[in-house]
N, CA, C and O atoms as a GROMACS GRO file, in nm:
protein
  440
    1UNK      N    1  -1.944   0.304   1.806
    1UNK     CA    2  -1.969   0.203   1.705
    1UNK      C    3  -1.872   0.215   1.588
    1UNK      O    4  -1.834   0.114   1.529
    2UNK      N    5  -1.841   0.308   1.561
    2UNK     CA    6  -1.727   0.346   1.421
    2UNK      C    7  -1.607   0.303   1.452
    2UNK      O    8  -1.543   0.240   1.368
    3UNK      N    9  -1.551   0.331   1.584
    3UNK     CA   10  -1.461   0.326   1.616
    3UNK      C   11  -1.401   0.179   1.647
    3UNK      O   12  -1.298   0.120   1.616
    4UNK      N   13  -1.502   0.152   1.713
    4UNK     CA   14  -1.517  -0.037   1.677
    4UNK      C   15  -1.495  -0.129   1.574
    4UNK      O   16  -1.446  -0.240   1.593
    5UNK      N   17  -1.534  -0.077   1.450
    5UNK     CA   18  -1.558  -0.116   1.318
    5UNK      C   19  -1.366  -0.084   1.314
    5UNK      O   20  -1.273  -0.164   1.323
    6UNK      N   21  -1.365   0.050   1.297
    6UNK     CA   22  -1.222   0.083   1.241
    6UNK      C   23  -1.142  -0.007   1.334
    6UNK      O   24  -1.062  -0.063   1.259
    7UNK      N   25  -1.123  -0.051   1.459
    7UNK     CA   26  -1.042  -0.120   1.535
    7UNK      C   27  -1.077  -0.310   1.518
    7UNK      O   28  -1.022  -0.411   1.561
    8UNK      N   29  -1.196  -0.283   1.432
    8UNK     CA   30  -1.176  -0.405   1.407
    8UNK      C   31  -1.102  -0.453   1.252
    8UNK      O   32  -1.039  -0.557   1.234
    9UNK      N   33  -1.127  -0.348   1.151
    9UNK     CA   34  -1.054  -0.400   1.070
    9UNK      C   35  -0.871  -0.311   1.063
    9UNK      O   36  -0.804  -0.304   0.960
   10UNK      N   37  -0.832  -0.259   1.188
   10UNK     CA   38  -0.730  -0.274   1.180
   10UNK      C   39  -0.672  -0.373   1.217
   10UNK      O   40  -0.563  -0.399   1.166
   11UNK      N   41  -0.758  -0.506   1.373
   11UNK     CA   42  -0.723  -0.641   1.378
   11UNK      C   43  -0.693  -0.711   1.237
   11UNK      O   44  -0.592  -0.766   1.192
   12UNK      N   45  -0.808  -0.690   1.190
   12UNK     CA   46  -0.836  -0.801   1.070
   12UNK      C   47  -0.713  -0.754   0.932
   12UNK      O   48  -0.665  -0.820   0.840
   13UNK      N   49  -0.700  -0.635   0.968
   13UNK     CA   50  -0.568  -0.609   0.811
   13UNK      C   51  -0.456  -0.701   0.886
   13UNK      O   52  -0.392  -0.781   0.818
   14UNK      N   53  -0.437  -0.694   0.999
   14UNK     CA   54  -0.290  -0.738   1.103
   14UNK      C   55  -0.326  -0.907   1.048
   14UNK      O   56  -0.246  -0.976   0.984
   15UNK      N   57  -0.412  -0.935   1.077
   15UNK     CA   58  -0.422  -1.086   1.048
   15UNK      C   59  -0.400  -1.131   0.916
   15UNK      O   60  -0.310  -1.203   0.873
   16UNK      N   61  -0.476  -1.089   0.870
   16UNK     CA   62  -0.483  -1.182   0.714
   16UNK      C   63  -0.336  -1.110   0.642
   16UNK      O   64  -0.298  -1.155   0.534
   17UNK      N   65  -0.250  -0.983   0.717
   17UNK     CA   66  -0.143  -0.927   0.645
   17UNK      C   67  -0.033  -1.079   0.716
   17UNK      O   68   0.053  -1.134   0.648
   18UNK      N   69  -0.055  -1.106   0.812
   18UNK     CA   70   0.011  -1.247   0.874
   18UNK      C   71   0.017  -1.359   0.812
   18UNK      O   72   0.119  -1.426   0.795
   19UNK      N   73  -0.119  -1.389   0.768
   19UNK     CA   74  -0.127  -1.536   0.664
   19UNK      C   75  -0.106  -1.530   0.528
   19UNK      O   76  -0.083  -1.630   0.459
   20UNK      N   77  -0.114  -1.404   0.483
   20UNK     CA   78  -0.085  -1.389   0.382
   20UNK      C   79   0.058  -1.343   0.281
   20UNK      O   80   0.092  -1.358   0.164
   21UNK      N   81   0.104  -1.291   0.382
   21UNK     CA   82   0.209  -1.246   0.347
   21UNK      C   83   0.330  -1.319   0.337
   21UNK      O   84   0.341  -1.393   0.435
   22UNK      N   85   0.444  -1.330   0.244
   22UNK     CA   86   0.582  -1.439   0.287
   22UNK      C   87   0.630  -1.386   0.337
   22UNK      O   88   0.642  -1.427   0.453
   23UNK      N   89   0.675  -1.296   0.315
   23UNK     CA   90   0.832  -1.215   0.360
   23UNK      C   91   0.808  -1.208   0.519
   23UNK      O   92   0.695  -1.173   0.553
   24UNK      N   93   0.874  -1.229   0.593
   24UNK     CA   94   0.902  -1.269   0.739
   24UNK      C   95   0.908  -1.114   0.842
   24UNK      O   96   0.875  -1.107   0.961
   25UNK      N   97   0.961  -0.999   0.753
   25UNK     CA   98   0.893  -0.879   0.795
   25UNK      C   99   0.818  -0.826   0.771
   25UNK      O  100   0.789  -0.725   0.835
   26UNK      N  101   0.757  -0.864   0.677
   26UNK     CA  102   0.569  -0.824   0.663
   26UNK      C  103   0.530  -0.837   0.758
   26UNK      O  104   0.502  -0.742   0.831
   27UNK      N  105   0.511  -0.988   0.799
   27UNK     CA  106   0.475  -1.082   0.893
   27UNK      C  107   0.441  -1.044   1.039
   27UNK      O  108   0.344  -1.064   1.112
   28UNK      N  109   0.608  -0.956   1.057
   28UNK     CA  110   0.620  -0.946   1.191
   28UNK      C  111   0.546  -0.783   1.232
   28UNK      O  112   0.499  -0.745   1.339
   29UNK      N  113   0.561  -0.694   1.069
   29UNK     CA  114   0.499  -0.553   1.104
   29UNK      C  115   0.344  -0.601   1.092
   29UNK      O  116   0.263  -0.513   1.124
   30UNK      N  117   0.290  -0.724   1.052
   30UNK     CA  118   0.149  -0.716   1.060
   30UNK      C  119   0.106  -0.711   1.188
   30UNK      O  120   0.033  -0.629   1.244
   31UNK      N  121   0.157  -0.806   1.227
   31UNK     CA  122   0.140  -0.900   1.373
   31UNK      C  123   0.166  -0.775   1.439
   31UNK      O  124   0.073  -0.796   1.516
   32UNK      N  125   0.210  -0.663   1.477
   32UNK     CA  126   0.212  -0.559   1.531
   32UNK      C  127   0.164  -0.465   1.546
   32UNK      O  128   0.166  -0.383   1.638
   33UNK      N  129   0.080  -0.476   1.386
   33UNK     CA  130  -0.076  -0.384   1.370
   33UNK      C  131  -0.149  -0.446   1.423
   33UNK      O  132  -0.244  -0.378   1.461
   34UNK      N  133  -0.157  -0.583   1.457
   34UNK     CA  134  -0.299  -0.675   1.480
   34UNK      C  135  -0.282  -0.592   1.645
   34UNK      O  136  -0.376  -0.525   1.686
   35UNK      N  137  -0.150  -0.607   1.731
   35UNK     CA  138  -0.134  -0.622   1.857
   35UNK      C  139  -0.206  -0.470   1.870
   35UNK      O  140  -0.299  -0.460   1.951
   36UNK      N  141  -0.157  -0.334   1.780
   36UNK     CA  142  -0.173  -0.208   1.833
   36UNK      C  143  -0.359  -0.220   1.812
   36UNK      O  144  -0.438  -0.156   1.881
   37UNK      N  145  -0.399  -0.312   1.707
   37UNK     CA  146  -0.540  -0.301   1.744
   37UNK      C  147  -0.647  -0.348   1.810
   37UNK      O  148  -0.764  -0.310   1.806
   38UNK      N  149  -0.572  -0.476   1.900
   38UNK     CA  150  -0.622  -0.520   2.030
   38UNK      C  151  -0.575  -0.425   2.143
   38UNK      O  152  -0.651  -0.416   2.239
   39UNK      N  153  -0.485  -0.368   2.145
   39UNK     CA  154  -0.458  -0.241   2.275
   39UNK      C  155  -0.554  -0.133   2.239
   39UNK      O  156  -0.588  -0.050   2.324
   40UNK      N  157  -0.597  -0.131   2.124
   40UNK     CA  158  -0.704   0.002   2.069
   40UNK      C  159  -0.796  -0.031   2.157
   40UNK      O  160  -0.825   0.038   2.254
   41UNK      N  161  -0.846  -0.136   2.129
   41UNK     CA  162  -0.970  -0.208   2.156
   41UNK      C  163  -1.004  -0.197   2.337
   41UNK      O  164  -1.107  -0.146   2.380
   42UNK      N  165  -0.921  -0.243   2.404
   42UNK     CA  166  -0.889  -0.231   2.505
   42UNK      C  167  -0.881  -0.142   2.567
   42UNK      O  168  -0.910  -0.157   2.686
   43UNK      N  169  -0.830   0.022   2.511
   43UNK     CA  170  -0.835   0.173   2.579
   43UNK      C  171  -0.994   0.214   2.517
   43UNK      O  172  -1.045   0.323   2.542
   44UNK      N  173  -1.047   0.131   2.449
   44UNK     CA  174  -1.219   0.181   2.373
   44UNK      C  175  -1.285   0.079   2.517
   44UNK      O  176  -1.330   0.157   2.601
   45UNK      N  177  -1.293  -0.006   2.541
   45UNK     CA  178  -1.330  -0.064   2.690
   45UNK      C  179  -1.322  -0.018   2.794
   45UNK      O  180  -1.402  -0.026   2.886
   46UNK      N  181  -1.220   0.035   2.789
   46UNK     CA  182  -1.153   0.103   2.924
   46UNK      C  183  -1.212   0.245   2.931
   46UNK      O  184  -1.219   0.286   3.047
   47UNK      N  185  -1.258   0.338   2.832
   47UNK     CA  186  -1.287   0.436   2.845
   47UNK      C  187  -1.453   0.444   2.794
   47UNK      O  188  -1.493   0.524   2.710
   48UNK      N  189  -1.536   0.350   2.859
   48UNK     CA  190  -1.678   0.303   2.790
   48UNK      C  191  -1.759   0.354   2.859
   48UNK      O  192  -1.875   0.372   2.824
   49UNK      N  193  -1.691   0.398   3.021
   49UNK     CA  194  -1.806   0.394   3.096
   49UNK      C  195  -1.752   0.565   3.161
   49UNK      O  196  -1.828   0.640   3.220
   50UNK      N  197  -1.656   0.585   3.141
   50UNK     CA  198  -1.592   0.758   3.154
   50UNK      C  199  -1.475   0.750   3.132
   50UNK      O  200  -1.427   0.638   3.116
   51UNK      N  201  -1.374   0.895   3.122
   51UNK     CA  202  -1.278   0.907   3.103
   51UNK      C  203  -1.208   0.960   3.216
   51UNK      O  204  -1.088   0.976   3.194
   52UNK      N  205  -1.252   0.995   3.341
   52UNK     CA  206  -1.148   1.032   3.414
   52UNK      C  207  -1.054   0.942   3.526
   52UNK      O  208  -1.095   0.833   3.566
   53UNK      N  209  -0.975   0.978   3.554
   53UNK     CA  210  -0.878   0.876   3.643
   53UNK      C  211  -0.977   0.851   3.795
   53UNK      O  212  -1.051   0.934   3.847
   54UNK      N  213  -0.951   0.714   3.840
   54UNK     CA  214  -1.032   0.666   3.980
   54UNK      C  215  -0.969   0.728   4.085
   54UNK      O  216  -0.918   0.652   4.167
   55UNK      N  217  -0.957   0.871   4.109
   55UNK     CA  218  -0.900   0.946   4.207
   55UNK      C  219  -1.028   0.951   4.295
   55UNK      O  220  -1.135   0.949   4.234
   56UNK      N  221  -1.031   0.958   4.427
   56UNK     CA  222  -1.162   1.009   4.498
   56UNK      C  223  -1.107   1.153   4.527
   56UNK      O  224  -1.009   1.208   4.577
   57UNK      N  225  -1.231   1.185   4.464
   57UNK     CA  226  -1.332   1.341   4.455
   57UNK      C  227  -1.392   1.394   4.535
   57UNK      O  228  -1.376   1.323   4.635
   58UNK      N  229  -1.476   1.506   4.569
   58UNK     CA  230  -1.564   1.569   4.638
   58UNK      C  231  -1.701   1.499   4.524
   58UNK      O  232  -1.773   1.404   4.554
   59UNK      N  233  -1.706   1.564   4.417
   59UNK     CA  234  -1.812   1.544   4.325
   59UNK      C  235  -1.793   1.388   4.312
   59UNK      O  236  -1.709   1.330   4.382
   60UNK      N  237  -1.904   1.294   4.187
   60UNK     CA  238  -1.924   1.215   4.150
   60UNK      C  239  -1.906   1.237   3.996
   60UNK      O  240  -1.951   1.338   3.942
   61UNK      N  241  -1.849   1.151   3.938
   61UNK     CA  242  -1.833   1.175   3.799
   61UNK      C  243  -1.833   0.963   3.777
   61UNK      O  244  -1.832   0.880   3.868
   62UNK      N  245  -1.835   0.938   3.629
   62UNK     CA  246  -1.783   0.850   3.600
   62UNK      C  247  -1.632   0.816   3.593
   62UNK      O  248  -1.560   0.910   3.559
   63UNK      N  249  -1.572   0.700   3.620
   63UNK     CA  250  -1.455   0.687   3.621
   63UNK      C  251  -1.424   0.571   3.491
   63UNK      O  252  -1.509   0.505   3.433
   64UNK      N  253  -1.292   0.569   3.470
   64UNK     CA  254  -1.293   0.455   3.344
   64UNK      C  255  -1.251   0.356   3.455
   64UNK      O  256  -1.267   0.355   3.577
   65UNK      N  257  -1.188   0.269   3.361
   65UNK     CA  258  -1.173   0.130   3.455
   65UNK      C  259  -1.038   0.096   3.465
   65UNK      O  260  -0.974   0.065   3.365
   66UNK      N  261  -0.980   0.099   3.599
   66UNK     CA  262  -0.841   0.091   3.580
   66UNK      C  263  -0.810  -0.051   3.569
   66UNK      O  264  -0.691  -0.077   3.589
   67UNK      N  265  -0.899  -0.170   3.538
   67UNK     CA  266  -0.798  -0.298   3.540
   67UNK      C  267  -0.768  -0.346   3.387
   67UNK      O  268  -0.690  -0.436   3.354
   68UNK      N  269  -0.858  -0.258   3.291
   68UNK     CA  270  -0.829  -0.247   3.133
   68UNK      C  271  -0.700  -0.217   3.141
   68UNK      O  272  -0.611  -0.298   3.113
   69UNK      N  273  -0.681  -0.105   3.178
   69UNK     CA  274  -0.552   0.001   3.186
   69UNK      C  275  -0.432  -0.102   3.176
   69UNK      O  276  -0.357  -0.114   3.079
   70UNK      N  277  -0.427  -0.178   3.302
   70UNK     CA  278  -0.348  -0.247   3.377
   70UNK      C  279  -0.290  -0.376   3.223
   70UNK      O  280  -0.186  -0.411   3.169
   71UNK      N  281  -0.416  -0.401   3.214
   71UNK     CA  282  -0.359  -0.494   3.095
   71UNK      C  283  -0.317  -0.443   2.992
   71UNK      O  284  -0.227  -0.506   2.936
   72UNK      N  285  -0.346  -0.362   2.952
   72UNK     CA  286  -0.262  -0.248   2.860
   72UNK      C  287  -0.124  -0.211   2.814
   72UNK      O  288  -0.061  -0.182   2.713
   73UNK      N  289  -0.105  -0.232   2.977
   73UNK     CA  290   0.042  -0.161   2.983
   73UNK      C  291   0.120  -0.312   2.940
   73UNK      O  292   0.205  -0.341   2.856
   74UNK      N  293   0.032  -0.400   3.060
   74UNK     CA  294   0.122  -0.535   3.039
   74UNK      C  295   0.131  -0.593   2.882
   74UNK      O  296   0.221  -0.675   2.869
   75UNK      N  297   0.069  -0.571   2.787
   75UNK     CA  298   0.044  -0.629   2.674
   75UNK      C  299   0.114  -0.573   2.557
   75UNK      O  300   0.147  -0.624   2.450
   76UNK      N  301   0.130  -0.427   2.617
   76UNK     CA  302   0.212  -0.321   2.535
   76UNK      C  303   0.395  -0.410   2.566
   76UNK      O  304   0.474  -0.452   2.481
   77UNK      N  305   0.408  -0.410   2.723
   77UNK     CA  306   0.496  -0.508   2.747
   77UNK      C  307   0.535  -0.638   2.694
   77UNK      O  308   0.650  -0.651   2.654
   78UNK      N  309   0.445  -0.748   2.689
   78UNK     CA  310   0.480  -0.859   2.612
   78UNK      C  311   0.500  -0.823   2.489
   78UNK      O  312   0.608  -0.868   2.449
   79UNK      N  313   0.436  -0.754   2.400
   79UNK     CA  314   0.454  -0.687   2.293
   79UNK      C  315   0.564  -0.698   2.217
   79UNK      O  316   0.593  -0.766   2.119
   80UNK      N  317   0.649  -0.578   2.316
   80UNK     CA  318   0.747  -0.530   2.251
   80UNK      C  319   0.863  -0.654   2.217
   80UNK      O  320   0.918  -0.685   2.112
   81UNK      N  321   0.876  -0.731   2.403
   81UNK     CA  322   0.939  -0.841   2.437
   81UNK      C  323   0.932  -0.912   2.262
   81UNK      O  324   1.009  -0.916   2.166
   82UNK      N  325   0.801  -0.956   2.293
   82UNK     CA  326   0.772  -1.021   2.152
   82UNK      C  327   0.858  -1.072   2.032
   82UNK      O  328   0.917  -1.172   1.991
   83UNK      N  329   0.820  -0.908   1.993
   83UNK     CA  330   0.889  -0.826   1.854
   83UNK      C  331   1.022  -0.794   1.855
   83UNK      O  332   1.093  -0.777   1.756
   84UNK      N  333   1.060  -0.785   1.998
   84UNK     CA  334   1.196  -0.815   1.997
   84UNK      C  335   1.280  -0.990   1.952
   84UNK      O  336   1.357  -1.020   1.862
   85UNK      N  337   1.234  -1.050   2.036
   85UNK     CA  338   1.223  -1.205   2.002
   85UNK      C  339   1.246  -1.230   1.842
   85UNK      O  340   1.358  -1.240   1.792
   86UNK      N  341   1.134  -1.237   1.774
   86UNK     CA  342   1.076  -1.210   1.642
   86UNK      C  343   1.212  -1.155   1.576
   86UNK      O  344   1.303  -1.229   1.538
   87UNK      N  345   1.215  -1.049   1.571
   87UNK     CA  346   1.302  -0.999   1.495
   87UNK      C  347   1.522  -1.021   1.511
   87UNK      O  348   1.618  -0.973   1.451
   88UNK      N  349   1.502  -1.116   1.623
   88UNK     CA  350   1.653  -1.130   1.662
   88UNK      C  351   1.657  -1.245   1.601
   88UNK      O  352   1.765  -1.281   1.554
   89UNK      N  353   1.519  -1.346   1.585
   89UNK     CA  354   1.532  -1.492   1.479
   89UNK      C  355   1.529  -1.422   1.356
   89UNK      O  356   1.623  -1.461   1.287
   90UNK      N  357   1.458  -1.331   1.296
   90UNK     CA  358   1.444  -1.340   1.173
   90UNK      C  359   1.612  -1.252   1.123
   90UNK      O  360   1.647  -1.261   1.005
   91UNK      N  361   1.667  -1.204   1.184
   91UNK     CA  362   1.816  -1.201   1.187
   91UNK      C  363   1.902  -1.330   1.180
   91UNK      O  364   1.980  -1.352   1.087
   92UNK      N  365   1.882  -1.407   1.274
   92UNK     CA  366   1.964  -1.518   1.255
   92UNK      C  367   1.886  -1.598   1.112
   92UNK      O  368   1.955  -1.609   1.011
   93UNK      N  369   1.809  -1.627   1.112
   93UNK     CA  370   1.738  -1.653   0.944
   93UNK      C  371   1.832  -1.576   0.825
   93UNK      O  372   1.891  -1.639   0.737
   94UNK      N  373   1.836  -1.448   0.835
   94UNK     CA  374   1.879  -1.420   0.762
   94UNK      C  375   2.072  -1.431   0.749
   94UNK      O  376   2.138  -1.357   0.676
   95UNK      N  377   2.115  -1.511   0.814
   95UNK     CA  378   2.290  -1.506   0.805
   95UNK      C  379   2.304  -1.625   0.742
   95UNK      O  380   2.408  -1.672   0.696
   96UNK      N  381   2.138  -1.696   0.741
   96UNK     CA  382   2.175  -1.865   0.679
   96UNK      C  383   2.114  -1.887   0.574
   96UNK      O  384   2.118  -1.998   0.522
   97UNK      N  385   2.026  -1.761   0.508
   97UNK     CA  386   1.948  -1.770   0.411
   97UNK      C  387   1.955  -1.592   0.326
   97UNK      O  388   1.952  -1.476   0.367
   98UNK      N  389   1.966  -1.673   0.166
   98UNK     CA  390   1.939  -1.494   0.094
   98UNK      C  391   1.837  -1.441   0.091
   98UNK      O  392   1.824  -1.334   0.032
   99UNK      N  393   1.748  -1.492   0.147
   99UNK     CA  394   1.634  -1.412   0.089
   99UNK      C  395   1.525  -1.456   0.279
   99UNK      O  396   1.554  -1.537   0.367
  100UNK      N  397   1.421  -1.372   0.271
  100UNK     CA  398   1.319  -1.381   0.396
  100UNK      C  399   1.178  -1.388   0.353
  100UNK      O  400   1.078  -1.336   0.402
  101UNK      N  401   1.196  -1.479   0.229
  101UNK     CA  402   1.025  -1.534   0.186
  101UNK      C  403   1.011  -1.703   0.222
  101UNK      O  404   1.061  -1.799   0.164
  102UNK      N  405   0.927  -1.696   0.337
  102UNK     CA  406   0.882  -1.810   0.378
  102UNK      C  407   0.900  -1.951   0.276
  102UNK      O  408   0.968  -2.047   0.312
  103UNK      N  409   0.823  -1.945   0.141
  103UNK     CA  410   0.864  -2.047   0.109
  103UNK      C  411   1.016  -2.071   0.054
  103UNK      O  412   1.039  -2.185   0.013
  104UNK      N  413   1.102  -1.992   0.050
  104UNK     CA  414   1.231  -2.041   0.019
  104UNK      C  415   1.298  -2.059   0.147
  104UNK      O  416   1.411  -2.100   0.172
  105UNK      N  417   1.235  -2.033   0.197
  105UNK     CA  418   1.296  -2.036   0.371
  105UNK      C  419   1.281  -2.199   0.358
  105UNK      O  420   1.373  -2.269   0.315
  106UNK      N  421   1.183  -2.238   0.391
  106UNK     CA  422   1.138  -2.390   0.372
  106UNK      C  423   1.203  -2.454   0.280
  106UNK      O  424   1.276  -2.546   0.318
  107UNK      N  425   1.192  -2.424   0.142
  107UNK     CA  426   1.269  -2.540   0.056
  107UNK      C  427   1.436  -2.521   0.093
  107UNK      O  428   1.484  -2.634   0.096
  108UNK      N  429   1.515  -2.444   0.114
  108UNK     CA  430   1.630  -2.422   0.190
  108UNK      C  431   1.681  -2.565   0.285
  108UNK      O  432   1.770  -2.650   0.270
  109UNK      N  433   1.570  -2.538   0.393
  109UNK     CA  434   1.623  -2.594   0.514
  109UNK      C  435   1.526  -2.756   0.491
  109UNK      O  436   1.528  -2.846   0.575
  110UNK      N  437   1.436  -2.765   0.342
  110UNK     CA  438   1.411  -2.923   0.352
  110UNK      C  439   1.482  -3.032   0.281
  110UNK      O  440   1.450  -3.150   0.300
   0.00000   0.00000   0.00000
């Protein structure tokens, strides 16, 4: 239950650090806290029902769930893709503009 709470307001700092923020790398390091705290969220699912790997055993134990896992990895993947993306525009932004606060970004280019 704590751990929930804390993974939820590390979503919620990622978000409102997104809408709230101008500067275009705020933006993009929020959006990156939001992502690491939906993958939190996701290894707290994944490890709800046990922690050991779905190897077959002699004994019986609980196993976690490997299709959490699976999305995990993939999401850690789009992720990065992402933030890579993200940050190769906010480069080109910056060769056509002095500054990387949203609203001068806008009055600039209106």
């Amino acid at each position: 239950m704590v751990l929930e709470v804390f993974i939820l307001l590390t979503i919620m700092c990622g978000f409102f650090g997104i809408i709230f923020k101008e500067n275009l790398i705020m933006k993009t390091i929020s959006m990156d806290i939001m992502s690491t705290g939906v993958v939190a969220y996701f290894v707290l699912v994944a490890s709800r029902h046990g922690l050991f790997t779905p190897i077959l055993t002699e004994k019986i134990v609980n196993y976690a769930d490997p299709v959490p896992q699976a999305v995990i990895l993939t999401a850690i993947v789009i992720g990065f893709s992402t933030l890579a993306l993200i940050l190769v525009a906010i480069m080109k932004l910056a060769k056509n503009n002095p500054t990387l606060e949203t609203r001068e970004i806008e009055k600039n280019n209106t």
